[in-house]
DSSP file (Angstrom, degrees, kcal/mol; ACC not computed):
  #  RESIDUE AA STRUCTURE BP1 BP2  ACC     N-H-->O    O-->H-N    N-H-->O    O-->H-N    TCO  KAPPA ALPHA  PHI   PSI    X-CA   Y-CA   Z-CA
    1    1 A X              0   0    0      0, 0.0    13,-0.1     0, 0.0     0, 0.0   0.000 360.0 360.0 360.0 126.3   19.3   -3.1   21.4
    2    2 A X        +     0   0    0     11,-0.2    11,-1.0    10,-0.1     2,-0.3  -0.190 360.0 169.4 -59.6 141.2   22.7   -4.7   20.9
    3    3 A X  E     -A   12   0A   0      9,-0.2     2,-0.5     7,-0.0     9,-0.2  -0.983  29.4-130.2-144.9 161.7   22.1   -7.6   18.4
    4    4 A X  E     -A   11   0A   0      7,-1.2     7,-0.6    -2,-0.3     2,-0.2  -0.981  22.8-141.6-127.9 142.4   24.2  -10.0   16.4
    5    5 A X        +     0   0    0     -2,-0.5     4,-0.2     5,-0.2     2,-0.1  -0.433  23.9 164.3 -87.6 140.9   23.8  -10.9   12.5
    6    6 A X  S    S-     0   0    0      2,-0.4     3,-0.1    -2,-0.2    64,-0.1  -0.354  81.6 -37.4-163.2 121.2   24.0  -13.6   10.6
    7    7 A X  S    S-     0   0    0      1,-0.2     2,-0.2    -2,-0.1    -2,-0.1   0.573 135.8 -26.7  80.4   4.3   22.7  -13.9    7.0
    8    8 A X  S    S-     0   0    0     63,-0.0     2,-0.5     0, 0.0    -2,-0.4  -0.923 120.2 -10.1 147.7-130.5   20.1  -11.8    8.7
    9    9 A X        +     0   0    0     -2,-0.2    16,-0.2    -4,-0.2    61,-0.2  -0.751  56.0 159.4 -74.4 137.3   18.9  -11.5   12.2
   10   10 A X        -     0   0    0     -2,-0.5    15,-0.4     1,-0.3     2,-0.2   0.937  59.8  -4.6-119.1 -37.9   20.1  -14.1   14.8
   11   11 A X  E     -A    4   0A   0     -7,-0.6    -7,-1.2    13,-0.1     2,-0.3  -0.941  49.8-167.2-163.2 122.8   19.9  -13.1   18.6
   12   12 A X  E     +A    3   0A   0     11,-2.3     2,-0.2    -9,-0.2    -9,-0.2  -0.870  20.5 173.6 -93.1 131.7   18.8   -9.7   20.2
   13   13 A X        +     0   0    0    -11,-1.0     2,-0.3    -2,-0.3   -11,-0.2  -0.909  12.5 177.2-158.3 172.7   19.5   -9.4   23.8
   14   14 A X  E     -B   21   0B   0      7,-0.7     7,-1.5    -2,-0.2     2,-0.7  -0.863  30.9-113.3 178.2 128.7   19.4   -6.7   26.8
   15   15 A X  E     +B   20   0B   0     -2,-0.3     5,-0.2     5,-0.2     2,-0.1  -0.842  32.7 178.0 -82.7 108.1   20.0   -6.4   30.5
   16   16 A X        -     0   0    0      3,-2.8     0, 0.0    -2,-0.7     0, 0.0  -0.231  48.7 -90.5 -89.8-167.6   17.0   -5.8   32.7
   17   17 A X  S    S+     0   0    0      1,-0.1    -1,-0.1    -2,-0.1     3,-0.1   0.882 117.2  13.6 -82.9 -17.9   17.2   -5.6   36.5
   18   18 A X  S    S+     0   0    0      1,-0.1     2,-0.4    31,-0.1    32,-0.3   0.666 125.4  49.4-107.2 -34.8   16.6   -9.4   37.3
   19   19 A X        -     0   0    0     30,-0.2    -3,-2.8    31,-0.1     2,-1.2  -0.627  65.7-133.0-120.8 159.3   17.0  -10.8   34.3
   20   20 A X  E     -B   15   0B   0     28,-1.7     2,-0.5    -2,-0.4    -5,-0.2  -0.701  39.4-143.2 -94.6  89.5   19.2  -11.2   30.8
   21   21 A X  E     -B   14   0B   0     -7,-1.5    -7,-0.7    -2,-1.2    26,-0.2  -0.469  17.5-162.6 -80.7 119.5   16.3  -10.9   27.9
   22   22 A X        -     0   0    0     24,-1.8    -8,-0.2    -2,-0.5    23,-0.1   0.305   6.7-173.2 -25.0 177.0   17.0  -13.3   24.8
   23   23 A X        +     0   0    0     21,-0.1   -11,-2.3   -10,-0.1    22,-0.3   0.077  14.8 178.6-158.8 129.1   15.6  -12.9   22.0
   24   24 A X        -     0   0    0     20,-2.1     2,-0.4   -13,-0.2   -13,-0.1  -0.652  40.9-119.3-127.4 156.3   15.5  -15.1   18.6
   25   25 A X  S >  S-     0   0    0    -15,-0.4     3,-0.7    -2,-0.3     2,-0.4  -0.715  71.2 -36.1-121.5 138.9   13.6  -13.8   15.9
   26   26 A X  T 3  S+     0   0    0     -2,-0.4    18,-0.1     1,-0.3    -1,-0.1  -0.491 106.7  24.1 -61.4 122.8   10.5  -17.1   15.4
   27   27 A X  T 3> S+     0   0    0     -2,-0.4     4,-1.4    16,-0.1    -1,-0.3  -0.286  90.0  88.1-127.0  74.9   10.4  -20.1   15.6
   28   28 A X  H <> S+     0   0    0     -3,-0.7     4,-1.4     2,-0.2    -2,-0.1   0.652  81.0  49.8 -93.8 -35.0   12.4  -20.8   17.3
   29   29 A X  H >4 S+     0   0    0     14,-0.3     3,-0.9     2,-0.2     7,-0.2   0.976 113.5  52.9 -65.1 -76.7   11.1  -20.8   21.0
   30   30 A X  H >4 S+     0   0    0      1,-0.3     3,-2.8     2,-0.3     4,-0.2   0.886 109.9  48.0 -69.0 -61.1    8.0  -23.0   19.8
   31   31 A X  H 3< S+     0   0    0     -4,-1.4    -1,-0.3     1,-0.3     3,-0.3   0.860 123.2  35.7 -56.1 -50.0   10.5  -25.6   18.2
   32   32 A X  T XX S+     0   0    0     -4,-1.4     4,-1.8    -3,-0.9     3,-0.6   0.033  77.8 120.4 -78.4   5.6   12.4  -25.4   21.6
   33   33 A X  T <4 S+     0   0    0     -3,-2.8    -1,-0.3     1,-0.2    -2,-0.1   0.602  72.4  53.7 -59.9 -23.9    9.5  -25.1   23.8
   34   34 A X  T >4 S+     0   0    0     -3,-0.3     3,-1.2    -4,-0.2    -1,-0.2   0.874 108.2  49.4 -88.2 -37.3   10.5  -28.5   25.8
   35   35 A X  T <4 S+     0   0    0     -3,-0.6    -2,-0.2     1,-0.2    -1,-0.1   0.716 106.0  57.7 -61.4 -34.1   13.9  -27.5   26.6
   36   36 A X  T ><  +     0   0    0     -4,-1.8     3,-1.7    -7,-0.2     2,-0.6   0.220  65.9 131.7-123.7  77.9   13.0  -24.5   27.8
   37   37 A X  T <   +     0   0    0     -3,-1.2     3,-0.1     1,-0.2    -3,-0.1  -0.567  67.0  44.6 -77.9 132.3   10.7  -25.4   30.4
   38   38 A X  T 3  S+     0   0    0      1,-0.7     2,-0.3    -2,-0.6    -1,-0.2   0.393 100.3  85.8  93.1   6.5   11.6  -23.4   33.7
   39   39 A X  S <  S-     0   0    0     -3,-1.7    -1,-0.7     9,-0.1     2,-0.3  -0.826  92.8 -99.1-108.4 159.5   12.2  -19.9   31.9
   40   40 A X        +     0   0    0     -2,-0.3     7,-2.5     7,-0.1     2,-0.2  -0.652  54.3 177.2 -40.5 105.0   10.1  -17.3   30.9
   41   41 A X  E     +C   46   0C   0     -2,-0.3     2,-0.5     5,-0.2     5,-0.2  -0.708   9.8 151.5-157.4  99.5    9.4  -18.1   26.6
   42   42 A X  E >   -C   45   0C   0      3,-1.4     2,-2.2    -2,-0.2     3,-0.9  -0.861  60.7 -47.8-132.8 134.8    7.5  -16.3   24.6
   43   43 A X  T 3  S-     0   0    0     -2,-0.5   -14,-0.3     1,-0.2   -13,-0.2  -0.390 129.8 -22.2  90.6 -85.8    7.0  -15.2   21.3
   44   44 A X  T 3  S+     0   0    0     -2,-2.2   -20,-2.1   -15,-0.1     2,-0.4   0.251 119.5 109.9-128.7 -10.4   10.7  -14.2   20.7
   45   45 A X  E <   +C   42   0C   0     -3,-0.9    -3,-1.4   -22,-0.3     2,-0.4  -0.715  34.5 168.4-105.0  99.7   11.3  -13.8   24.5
   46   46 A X  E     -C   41   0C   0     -2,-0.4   -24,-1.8    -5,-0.2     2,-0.3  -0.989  17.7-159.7-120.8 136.2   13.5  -16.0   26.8
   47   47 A X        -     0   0    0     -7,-2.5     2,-0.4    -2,-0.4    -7,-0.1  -0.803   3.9-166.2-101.5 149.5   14.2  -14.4   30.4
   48   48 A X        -     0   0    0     -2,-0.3   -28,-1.7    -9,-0.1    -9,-0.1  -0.778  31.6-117.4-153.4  88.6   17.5  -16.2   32.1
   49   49 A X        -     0   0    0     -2,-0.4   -29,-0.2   -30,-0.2   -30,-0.2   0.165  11.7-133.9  -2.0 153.2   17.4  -15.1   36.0
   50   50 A X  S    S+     0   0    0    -32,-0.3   -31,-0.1   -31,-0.1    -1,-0.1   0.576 106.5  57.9 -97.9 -39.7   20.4  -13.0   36.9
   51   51 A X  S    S+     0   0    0    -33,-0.2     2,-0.4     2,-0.1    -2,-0.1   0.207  96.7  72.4 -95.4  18.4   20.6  -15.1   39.9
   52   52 A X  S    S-     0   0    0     -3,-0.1     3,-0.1    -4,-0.1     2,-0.1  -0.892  98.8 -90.5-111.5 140.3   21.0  -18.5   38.0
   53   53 A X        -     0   0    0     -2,-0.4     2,-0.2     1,-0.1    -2,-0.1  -0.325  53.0-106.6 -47.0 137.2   24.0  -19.7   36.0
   54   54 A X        -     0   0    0      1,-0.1     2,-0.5    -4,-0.1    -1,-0.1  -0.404  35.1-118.4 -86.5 158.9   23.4  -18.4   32.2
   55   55 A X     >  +     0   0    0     -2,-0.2     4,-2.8     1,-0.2    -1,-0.1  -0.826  45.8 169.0-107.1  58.0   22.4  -21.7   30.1
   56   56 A X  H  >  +     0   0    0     -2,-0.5     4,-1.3     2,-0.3    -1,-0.2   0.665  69.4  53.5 -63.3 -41.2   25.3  -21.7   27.7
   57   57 A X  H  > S+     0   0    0      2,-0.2     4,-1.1     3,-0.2    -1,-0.1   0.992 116.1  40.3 -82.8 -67.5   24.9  -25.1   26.2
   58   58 A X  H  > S+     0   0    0      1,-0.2     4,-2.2     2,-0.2    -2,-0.3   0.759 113.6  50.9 -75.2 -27.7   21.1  -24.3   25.2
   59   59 A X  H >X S+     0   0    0     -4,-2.8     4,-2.5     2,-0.2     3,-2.1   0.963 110.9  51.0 -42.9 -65.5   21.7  -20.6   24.1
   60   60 A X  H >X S+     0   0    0     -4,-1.3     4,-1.3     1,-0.4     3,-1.0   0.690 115.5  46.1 -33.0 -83.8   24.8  -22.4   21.7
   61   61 A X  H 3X S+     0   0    0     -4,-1.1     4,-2.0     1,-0.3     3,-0.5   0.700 116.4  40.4 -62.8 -44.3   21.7  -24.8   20.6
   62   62 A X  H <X S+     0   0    0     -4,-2.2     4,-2.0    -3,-2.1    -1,-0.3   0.850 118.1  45.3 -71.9 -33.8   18.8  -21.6   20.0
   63   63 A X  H <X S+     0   0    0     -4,-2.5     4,-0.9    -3,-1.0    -1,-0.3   0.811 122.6  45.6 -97.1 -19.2   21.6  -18.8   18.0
   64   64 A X  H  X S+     0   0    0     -4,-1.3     4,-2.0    -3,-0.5    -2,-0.2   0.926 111.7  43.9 -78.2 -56.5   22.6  -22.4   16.0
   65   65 A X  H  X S+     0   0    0     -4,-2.0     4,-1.4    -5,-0.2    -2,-0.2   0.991 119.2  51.6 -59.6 -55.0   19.0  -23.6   15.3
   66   66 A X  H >X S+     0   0    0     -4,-2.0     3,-5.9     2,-0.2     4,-0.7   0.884 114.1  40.1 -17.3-100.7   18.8  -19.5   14.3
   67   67 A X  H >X S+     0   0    0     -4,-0.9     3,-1.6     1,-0.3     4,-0.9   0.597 109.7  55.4 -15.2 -81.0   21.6  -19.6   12.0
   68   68 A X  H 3X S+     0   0    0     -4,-2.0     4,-0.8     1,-0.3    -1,-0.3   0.615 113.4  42.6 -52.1 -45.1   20.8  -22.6   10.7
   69   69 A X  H XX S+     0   0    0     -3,-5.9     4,-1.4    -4,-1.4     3,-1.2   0.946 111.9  57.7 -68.9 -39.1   17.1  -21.0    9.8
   70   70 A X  H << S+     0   0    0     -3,-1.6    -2,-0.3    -4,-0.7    -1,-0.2   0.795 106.6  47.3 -42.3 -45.8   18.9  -17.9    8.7
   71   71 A X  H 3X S+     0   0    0     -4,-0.9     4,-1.1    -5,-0.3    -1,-0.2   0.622 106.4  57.8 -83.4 -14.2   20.9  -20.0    6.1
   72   72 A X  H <X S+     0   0    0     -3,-1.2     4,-0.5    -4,-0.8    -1,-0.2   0.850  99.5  55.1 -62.8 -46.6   17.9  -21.8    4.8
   73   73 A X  H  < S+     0   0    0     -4,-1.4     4,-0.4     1,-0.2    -1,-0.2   0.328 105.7  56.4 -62.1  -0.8   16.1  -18.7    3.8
   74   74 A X  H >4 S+     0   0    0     -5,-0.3     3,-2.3     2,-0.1    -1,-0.2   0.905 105.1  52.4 -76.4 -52.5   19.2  -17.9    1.8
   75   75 A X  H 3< S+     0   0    0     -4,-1.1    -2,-0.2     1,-0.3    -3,-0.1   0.627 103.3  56.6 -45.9 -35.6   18.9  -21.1    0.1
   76   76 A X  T 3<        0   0    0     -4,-0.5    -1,-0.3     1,-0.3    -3,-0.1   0.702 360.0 360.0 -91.4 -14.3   15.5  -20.6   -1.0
   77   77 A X    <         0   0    0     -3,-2.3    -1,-0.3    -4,-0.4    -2,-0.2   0.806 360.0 360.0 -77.5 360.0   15.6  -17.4   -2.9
């Protein structure tokens, strides 16, 4: 599964036949659980309809809160 890094893992994601699957390594979905209400989010897992306009500004905000966790865990070793 194609994925892009940074400082570790940041965003996994995959075409299925309806949908674009997400996926952000936890917890990231939990913190974001009010934004995205009216997708499919679980675990690691965001589904984004095929037949919907892709959600550009709130990926930009999930692979940033990502990063952002990514760069903390640098910090801490």
């Amino acid at each position: 599964m194609p994925y892009y890094e940074y400082n570790g893992r940041l965003v996994y994601f995959s075409l299925a036949k309806r949908h674009i699957g997400l996926y952000l390594p936890t917890p990231i979905i939990d913190e974001h659980r009010d934004e995205l209400k009216g997708y499919f989010a679980e675990k690691a897992t965001i589904r984004l309809p095929l037949d919907q306009d892709l959600p550009i500004t709130l990926i930009e905000t999930l692979v940033r809160a990502r990063a952002v966790k990514n760069e903390e865990g640098l910090n801490a070793s």
